[in-house]
MIGU-269366 format. One record per residue (C-alpha): x, z, y; residue in three letters. Coordinates in pm, whole numbers. Example, Ala and Ser with C-alpha at 12.3 -4.5 7.8 and 13.67 -1.06 7.14 Angstrom:
MIGU-269366
<torza <1230, 780, -450>, 'ALA'>
<torza <1367, 714, -106>, 'SER'>
END
This chain:
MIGU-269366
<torza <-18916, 7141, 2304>, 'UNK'>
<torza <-19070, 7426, 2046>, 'UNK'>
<torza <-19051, 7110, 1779>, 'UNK'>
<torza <-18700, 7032, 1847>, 'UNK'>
<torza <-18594, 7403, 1803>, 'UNK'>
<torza <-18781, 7454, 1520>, 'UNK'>
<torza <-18604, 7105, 1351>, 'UNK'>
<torza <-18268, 7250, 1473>, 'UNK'>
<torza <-18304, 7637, 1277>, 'UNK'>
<torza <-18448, 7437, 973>, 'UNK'>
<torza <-18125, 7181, 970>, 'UNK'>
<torza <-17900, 7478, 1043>, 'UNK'>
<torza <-18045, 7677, 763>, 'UNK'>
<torza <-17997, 7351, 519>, 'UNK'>
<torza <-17633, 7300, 639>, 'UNK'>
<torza <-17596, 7684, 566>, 'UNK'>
<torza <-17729, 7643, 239>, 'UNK'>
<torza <-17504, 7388, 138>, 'UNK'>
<torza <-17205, 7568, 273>, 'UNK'>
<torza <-17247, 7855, 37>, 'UNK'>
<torza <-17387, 7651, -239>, 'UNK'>
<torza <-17047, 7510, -225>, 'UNK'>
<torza <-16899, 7845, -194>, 'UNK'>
<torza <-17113, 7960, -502>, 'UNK'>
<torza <-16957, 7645, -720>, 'UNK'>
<torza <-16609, 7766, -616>, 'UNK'>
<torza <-16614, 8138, -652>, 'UNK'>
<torza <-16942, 8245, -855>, 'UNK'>
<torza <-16782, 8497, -1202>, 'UNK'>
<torza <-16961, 8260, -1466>, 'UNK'>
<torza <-17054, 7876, -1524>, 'UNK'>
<torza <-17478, 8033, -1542>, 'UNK'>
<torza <-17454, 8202, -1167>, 'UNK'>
<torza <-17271, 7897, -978>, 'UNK'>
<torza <-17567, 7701, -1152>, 'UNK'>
<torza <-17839, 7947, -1055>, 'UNK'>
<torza <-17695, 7963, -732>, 'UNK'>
<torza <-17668, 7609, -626>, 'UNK'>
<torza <-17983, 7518, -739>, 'UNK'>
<torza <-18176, 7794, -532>, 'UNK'>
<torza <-18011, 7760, -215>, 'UNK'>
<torza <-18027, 7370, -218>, 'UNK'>
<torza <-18408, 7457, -344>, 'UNK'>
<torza <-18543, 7720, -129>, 'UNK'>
<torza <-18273, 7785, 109>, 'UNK'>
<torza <-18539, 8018, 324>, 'UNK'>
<torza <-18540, 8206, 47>, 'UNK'>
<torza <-18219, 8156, -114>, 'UNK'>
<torza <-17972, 8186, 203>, 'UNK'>
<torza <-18053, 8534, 268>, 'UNK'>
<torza <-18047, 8675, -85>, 'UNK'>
<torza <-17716, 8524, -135>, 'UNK'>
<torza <-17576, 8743, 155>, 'UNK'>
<torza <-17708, 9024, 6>, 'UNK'>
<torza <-17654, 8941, -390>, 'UNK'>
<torza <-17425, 8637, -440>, 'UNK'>
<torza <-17140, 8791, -585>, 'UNK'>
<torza <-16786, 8618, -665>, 'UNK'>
<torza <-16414, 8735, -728>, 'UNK'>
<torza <-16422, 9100, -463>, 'UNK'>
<torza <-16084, 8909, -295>, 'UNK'>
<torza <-16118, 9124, 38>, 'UNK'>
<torza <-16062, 9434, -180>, 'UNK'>
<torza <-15645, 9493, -132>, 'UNK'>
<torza <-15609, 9781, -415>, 'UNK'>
<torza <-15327, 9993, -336>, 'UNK'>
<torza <-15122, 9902, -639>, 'UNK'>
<torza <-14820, 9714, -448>, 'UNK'>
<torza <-14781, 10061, -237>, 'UNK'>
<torza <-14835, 10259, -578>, 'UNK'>
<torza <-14597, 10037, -767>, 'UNK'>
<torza <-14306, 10263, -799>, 'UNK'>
<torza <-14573, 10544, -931>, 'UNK'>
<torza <-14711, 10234, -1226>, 'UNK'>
<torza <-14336, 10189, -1273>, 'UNK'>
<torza <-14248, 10592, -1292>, 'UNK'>
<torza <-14532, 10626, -1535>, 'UNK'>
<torza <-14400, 10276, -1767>, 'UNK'>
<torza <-14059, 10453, -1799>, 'UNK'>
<torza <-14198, 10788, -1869>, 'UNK'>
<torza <-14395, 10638, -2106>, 'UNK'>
<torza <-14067, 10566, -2237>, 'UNK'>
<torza <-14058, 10927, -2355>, 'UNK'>
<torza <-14427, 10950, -2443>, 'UNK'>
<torza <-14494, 10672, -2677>, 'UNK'>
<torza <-14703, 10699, -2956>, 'UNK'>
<torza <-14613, 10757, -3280>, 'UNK'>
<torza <-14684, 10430, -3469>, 'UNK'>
<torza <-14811, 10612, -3729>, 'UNK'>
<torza <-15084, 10759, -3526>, 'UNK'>
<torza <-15192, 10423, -3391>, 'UNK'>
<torza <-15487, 10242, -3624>, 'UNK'>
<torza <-15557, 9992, -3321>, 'UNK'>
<torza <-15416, 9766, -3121>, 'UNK'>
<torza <-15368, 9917, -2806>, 'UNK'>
<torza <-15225, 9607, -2623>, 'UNK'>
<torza <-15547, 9437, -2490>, 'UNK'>
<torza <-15667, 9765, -2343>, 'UNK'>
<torza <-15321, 9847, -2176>, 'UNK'>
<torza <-15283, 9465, -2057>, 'UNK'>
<torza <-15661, 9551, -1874>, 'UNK'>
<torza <-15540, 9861, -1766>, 'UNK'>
<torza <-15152, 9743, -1675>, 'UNK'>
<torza <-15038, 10066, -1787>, 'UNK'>
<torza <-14942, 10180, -2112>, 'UNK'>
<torza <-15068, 10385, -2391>, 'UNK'>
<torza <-14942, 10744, -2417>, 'UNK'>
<torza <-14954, 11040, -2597>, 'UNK'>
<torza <-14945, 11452, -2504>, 'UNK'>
<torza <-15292, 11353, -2382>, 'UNK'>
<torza <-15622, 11630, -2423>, 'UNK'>
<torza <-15979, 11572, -2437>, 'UNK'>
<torza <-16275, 11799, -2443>, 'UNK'>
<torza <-16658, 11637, -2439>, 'UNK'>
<torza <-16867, 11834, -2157>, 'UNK'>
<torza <-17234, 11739, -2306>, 'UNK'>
<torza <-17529, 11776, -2012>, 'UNK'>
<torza <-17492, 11878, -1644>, 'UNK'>
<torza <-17429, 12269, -1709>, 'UNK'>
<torza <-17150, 12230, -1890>, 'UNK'>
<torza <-16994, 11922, -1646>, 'UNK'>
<torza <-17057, 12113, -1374>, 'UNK'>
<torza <-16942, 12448, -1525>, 'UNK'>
<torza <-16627, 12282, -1614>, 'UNK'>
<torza <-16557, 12154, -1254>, 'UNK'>
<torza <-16640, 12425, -1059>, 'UNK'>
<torza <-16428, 12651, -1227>, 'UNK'>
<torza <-16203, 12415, -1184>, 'UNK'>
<torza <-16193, 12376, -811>, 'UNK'>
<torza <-16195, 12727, -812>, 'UNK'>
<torza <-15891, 12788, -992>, 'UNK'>
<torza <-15698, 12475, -787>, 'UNK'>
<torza <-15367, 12583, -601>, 'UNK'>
<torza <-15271, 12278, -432>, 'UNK'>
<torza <-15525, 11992, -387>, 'UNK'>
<torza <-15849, 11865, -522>, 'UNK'>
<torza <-15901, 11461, -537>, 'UNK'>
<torza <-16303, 11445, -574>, 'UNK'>
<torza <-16492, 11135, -581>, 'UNK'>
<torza <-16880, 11069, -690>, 'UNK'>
<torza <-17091, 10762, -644>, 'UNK'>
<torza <-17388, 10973, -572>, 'UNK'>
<torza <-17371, 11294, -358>, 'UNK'>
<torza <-17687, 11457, -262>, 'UNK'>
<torza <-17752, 11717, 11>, 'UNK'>
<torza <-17960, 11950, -268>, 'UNK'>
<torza <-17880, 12293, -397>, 'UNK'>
<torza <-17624, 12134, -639>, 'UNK'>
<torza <-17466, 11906, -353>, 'UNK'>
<torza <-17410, 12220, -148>, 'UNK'>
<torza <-17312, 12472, -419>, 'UNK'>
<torza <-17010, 12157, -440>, 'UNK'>
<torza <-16943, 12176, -52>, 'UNK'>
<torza <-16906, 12517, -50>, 'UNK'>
<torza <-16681, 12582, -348>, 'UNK'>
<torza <-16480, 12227, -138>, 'UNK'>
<torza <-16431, 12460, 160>, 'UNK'>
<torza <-16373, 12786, 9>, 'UNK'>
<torza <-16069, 12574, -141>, 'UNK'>
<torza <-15973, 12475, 178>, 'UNK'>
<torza <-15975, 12776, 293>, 'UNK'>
<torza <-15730, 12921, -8>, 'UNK'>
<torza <-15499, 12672, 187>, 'UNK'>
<torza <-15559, 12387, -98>, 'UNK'>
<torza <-15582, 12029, 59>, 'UNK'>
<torza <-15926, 11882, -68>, 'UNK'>
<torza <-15973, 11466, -37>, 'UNK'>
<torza <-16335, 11396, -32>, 'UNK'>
<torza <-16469, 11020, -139>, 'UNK'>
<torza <-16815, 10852, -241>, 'UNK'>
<torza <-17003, 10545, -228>, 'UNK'>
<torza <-17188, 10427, 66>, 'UNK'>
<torza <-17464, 10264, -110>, 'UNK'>
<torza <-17470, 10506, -401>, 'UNK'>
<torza <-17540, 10823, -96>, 'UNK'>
<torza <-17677, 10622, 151>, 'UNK'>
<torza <-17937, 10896, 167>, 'UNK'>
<torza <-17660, 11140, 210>, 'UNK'>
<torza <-17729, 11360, 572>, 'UNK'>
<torza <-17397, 11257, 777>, 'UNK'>
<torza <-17468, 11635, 881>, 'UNK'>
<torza <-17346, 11713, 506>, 'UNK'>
<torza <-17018, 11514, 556>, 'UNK'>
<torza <-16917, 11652, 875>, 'UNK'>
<torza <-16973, 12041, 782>, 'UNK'>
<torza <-16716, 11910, 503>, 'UNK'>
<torza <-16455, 11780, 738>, 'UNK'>
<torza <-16562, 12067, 1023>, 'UNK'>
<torza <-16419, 12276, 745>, 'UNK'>
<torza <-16063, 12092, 649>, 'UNK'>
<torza <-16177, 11847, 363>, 'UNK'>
<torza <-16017, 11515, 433>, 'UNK'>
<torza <-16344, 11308, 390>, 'UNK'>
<torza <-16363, 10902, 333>, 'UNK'>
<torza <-16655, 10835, 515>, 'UNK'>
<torza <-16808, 10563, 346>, 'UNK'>
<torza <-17010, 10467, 655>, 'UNK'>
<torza <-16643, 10389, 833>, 'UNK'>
<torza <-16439, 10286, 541>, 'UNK'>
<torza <-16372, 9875, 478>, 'UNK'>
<torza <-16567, 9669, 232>, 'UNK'>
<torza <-16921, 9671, 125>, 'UNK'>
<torza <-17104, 9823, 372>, 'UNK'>
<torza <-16891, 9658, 639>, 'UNK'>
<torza <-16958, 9295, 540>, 'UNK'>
<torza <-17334, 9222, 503>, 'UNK'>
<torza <-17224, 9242, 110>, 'UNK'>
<torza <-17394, 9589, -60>, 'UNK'>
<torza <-17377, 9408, -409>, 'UNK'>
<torza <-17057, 9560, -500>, 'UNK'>
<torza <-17018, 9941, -566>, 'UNK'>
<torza <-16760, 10191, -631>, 'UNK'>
<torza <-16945, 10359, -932>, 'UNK'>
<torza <-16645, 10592, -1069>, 'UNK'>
<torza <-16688, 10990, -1082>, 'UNK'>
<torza <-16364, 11134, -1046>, 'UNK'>
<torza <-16212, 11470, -1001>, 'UNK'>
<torza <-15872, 11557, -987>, 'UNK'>
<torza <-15717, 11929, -981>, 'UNK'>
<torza <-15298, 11990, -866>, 'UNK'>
<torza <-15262, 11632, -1094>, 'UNK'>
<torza <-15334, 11867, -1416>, 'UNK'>
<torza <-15679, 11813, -1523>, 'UNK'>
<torza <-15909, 11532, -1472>, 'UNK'>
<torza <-16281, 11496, -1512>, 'UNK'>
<torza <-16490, 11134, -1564>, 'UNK'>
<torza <-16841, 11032, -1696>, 'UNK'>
<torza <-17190, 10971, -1637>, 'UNK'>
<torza <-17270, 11264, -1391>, 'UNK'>
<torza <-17287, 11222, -988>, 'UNK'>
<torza <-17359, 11514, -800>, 'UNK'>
<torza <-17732, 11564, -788>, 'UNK'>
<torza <-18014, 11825, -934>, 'UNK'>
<torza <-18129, 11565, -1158>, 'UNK'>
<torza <-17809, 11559, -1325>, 'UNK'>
<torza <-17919, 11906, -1451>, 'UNK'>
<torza <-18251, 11792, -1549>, 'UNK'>
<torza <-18408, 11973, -1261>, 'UNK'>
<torza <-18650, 11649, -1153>, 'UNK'>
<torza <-18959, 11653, -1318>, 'UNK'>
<torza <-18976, 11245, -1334>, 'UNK'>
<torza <-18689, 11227, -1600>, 'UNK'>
<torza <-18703, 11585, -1768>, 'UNK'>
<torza <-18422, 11655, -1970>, 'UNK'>
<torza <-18087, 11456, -1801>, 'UNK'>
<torza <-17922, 11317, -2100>, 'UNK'>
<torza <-17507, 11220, -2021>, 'UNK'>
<torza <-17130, 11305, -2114>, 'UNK'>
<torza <-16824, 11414, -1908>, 'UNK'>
<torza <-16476, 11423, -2035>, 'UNK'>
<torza <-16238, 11705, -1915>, 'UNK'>
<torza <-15861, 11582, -2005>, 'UNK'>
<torza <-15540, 11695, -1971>, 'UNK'>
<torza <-15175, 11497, -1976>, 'UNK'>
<torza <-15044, 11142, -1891>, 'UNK'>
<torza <-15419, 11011, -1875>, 'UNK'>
<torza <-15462, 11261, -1578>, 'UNK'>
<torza <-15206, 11056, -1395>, 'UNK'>
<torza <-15358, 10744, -1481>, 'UNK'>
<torza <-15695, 10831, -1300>, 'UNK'>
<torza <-15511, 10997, -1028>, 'UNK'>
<torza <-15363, 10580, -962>, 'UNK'>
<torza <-15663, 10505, -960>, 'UNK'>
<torza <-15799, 10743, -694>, 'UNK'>
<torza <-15503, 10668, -465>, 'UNK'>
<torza <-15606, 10323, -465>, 'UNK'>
<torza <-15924, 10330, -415>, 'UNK'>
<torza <-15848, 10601, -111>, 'UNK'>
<torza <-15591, 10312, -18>, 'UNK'>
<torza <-15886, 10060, 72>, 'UNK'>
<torza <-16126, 10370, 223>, 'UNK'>
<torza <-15844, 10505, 466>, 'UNK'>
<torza <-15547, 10229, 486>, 'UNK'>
<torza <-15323, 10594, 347>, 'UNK'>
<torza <-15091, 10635, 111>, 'UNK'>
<torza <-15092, 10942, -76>, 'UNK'>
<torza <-14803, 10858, -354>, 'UNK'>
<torza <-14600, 11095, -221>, 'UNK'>
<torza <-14860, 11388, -170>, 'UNK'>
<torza <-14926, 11437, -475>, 'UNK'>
<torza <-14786, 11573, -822>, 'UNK'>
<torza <-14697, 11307, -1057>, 'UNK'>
<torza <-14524, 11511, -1322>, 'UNK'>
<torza <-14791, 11731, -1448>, 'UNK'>
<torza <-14799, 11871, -1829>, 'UNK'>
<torza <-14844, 11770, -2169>, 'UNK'>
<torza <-15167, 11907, -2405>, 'UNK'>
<torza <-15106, 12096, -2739>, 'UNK'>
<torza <-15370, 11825, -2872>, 'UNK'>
<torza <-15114, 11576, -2838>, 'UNK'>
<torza <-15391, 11241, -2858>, 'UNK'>
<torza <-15279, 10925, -2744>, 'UNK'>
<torza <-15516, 10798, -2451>, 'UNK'>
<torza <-15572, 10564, -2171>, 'UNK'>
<torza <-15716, 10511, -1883>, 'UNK'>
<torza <-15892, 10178, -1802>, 'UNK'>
<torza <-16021, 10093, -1439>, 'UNK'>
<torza <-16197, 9800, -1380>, 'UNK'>
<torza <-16368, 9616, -1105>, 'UNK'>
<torza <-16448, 9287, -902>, 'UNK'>
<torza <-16113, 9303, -754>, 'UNK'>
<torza <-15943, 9182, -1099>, 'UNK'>
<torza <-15805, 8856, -1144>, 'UNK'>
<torza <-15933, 8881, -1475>, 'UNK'>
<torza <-16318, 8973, -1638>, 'UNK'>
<torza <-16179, 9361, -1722>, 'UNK'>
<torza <-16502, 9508, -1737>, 'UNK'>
<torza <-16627, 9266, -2062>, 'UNK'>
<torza <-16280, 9206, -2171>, 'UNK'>
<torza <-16250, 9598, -2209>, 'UNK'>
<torza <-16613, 9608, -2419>, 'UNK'>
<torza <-16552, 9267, -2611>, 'UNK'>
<torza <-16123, 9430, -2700>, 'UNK'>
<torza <-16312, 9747, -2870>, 'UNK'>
<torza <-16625, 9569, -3020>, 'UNK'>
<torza <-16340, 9320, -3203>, 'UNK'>
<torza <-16127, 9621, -3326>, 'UNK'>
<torza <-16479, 9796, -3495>, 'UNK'>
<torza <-16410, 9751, -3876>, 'UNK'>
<torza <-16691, 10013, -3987>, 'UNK'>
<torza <-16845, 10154, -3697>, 'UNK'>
<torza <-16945, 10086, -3319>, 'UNK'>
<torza <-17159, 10310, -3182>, 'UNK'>
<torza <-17245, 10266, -2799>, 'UNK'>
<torza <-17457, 10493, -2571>, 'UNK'>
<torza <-17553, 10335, -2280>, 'UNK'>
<torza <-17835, 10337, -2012>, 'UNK'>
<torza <-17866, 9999, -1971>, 'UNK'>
<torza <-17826, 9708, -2201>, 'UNK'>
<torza <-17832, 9349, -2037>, 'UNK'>
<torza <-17449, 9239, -2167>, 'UNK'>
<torza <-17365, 8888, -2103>, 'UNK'>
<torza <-17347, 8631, -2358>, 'UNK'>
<torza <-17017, 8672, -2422>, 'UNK'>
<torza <-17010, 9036, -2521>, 'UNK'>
<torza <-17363, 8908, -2665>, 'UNK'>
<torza <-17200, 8703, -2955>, 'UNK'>
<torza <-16900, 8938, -2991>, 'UNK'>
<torza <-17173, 9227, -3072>, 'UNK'>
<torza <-17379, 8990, -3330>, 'UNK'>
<torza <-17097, 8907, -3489>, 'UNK'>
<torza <-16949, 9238, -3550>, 'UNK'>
<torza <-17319, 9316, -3736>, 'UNK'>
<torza <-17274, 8998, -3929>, 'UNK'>
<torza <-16912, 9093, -4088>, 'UNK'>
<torza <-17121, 9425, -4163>, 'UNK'>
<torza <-17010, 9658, -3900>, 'UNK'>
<torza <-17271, 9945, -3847>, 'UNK'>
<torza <-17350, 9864, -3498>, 'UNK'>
<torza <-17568, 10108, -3304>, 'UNK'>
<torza <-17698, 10072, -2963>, 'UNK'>
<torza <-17847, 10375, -2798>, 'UNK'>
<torza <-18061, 10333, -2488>, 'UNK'>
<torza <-18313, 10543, -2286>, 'UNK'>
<torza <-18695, 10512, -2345>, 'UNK'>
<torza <-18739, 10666, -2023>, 'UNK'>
<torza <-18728, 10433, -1721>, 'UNK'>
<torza <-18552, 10506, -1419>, 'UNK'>
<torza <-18480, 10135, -1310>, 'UNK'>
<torza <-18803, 9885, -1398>, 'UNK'>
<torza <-18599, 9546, -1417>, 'UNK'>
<torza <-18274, 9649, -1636>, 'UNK'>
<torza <-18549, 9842, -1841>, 'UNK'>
<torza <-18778, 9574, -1868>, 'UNK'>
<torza <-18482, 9327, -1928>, 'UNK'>
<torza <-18303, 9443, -2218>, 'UNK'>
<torza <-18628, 9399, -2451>, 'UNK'>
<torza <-18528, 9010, -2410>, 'UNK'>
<torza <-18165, 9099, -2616>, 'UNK'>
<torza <-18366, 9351, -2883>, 'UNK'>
<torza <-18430, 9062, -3110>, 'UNK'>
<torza <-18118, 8901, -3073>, 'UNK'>
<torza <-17911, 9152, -3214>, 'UNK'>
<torza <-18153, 9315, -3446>, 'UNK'>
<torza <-18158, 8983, -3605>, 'UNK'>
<torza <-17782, 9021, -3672>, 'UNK'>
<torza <-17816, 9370, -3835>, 'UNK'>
<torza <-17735, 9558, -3539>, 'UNK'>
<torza <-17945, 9874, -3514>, 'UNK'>
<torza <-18110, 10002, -3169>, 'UNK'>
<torza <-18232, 10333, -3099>, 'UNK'>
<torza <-18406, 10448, -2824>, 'UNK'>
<torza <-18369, 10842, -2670>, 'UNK'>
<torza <-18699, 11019, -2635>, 'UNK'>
<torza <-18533, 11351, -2554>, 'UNK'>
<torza <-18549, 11291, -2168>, 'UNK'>
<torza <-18352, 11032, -1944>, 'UNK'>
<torza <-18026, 10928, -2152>, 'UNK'>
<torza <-17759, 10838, -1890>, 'UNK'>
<torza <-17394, 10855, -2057>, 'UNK'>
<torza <-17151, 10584, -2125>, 'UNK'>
<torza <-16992, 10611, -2485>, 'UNK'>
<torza <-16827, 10371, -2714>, 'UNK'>
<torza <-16718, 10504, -3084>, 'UNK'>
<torza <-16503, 10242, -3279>, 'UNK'>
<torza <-16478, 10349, -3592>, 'UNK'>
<torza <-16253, 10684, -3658>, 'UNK'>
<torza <-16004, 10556, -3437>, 'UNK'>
<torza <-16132, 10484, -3063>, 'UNK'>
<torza <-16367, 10664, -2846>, 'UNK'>
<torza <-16431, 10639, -2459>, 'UNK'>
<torza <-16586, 10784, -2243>, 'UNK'>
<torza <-16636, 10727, -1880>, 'UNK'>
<torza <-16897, 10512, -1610>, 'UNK'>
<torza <-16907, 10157, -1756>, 'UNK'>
<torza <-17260, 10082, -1839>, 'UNK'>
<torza <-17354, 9796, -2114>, 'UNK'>
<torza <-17468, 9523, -1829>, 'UNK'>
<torza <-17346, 9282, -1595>, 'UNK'>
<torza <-17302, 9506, -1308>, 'UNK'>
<torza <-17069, 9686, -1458>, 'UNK'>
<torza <-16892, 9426, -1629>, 'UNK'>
<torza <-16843, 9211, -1315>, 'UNK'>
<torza <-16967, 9408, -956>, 'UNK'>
<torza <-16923, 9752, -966>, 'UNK'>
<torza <-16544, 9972, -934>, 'UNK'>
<torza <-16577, 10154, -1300>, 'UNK'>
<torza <-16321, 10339, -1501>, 'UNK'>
<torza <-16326, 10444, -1886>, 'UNK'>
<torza <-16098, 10687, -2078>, 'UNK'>
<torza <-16014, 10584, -2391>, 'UNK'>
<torza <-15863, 10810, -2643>, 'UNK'>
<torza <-15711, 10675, -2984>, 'UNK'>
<torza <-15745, 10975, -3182>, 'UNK'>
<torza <-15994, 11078, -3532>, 'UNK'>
<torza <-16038, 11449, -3315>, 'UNK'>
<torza <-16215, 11268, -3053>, 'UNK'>
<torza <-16391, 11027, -3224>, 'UNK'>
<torza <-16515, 11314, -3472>, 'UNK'>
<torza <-16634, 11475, -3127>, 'UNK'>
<torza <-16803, 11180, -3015>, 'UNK'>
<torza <-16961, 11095, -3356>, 'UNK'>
<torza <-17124, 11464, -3416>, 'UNK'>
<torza <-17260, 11392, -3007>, 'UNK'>
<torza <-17408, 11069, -3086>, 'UNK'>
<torza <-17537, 11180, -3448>, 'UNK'>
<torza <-17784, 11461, -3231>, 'UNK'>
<torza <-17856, 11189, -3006>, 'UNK'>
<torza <-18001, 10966, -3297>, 'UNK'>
<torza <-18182, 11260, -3415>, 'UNK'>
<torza <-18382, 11277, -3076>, 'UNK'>
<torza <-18444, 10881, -3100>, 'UNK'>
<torza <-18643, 10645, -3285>, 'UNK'>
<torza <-18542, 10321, -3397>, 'UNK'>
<torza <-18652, 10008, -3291>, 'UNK'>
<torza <-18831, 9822, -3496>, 'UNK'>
<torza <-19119, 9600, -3352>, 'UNK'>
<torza <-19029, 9287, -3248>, 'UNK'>
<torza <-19069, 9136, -2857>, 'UNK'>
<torza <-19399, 8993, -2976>, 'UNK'>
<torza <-19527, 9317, -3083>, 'UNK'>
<torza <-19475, 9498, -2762>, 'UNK'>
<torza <-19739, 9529, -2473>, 'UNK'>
<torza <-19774, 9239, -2262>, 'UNK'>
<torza <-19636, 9409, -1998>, 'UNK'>
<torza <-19340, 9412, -2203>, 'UNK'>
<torza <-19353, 9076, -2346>, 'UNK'>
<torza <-19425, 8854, -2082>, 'UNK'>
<torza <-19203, 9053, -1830>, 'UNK'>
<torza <-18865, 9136, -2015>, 'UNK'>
<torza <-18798, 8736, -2044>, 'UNK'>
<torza <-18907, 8684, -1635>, 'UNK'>
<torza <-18665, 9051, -1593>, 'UNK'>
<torza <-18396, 8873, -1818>, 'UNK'>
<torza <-18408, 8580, -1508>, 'UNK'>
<torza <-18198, 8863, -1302>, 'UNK'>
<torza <-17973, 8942, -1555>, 'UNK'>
<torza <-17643, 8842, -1356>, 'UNK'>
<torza <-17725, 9092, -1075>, 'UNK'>
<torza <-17855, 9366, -1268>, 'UNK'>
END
């Protein structure tokens, strides 16, 4: 009887494995993870059936963005734009692949001012709730119960207390450490919380590989904050393991302010099954700085690749110059070629990444692409100054963007992200003299893979192996 059971699980766990190889061929993002896929669950299918619950990832088709309920708001903010085009003249880039990722146009009246390190992001926001009048859209991938976590909550129910209605959102893998204490004190006190341990989608499904890894704030539909930061002391270079916390914020101002606030509603769309169109203030103001900006979300709910389509649209467009600041750097081979080839028509490509580690594989990992695209010409420099964390792309004088897209496959094809882009020489002046200090507290790579440790040599190519899932 025990052998017959035993023969049963093992030809159920086969059949399973087929099933979702199958499933893998049909709905895996590239040609490389259907392969990888089918071939490990046909394989090892002990091994492979359960990581594929937890990791396979395909086209996020369960996620129903809000955009259908929002699509008068998309179509209110087309015609206005109407009224706010750009001025040809101002315009050295093609804007249309970014607003074709985006589906919303380029505009101008738009402001931008870079908020370098956690003090001055945090500065910046708090006076910010603290001056709201009429509602505060907040939303962080990481929120932590800690002295900066709470010094948040309490400025989120003073608000609510000044009568302004405060909509509370994060990630449920990104604070699964969060206290559940912390979240009801927030709604004890009036804040209208998501609750990402009762909200649809990730956390609901046996499926934690996709994340929701935008930072948004949103103050009476007037001023807008993204970047690198979540809410945590680390973020202020408070934790002793990473030192000084190196990463950017943009506060903005204009039309790109009601971009990010579409993007909010939607994602609060999928959290609550609510519609907040017509709660909120979609008229707002224009900026004296008058830069014409964008804002582009992406995530695994696209029909199309957004995330490397948005990287590979700027990388094309560098003539001179692409600079990009980013944690991580495991890009796929698309966005592989595009940046070797951009060093081979002599564009001064620059690649700034952390030397301190605060994840061991996507660390360990990008040391397999170092020779690739030093080979090319491309430059890499590595940030000794503490833990570098921001997200940053500088094309040429014409382009720079700032927001929570990360140079790697994660963010290109699993996690929620958003970028704002603005096409304006101010802004990429302000992003150039930021990046020019960061160089200045980095060396550049020079030695080759073979001249690392062998700790680095022999594991960056086996780290490389988990490239689509990192």
């Amino acid at each position: 009887m025990w052998t017959l059971l035993v023969s049963l699980a093992v030809f159920a766990i086969y059949c399973v494995a087929a099933v979702l190889a199958l499933r893998a061929a049909q709905t895996a993002r590239t040609p490389q993870g259907a392969v990888g896929w089918v071939v490990f669950l046909l394989t090892a299918p002990f091994f492979g059936v359960p990581l594929y619950l937890f990791l396979g990832h395909h086209r996020f088709r369960g996620y129903r963005i809000a955009r259908r309920e929002s699509e008068r708001v998309v179509e209110g903010i087309k015609s206005f734009a109407d009224f706010s085009q750009p001025d040809p003249e101002t315009m050295r880039i093609n804007p249309r692949p970014f607003e074709a990722l985006a589906h919303l146009p380029v505009s101008r009246g738009n402001g931008a001012r870079l908020l370098i390190d956690g003090e001055a992001t945090f500065k910046a926001i708090f006076e910010a709730i603290d001056a709201a009048q009429n509602y505060i859209l907040i939303q962080f991938y990481i929120v932590r119960d800690d002295a900066l976590g709470r010094d948040l909550r309490d400025r989120l129910l003073a608000a609510v207390e000044r009568g302004v209605h405060v909509r509370f959102m994060t990630d449920a893998v990104g604070s699964y450490g969060l206290p559940t204490a912390y979240l009801e004190s927030l709604r004890a006190g009036g804040v209208d919380v998501a609750d990402p341990r009762q909200q649809r989608g990730p956390n609901f499904r046996f499926q934690l590989n996709y994340r929701n890894h935008r930072k948004t704030v949103i103050i009476d539909g007037d001023t807008g904050f993204i970047g690198g930061h979540n809410v945590g002391v680390e973020y202020l270079g408070q934790n002793p393991r990473f030192g000084r916390w190196r990463d950017t914020h943009v506060q903005m101002t204009g039309h790109i302010v009601r971009q990010l606030q579409l993007i909010f509603i939607e994602d609060w769309h999928w959290a609550r099954s609510e519609d907040l169109i017509d709660q909120l203030d979609w008229a707002g103001s224009e900026s004296d700085q008058d830069m014409n900006a964008l804002l582009v979300a992406t995530g695994p709910g696209d029909d199309t690749e957004t995330g490397a389509m948005m990287f590979f649209s700027a990388i094309a467009e560098a003539k001179e110059r692409l600079w990009i600041a980013s944690p991580y750097f495991v890009p796929d081979i698309d966005i592989m070629a595009a940046l070797q080839h951009a060093a081979l028509r002599g564009v001064d490509v620059r690649i700034l990444v952390p030397e301190v580690i605060d994840h061991r594989l996507p660390w360990l990992a990008a040391f397999a692409y170092f020779d690739e695209i030093r080979d090319c010409g491309a430059r890499v420099f590595r940030y000794t100054d503490g833990f570098m964390h921001q997200k940053v792309i500088l094309v040429d004088d014409t382009l720079a963007a700032v927001g929570t897209t990360n140079l790697d496959n994660r963010s290109f094809r699993l996690n929620f992200e958003a970028m704002a882009l603005f096409f304006d020489p101010r802004a990429a002046q302000a992003v150039q003299d930021m990046l020019q200090t960061d160089f200045e507290a980095s060396y550049e790579l020079t030695r080759s893979l073979q001249q690392q440790s062998a700790y680095i040599r022999y594991g960056a190519p086996i780290a490389r192996l988990f490239a689509p899932i990192l």
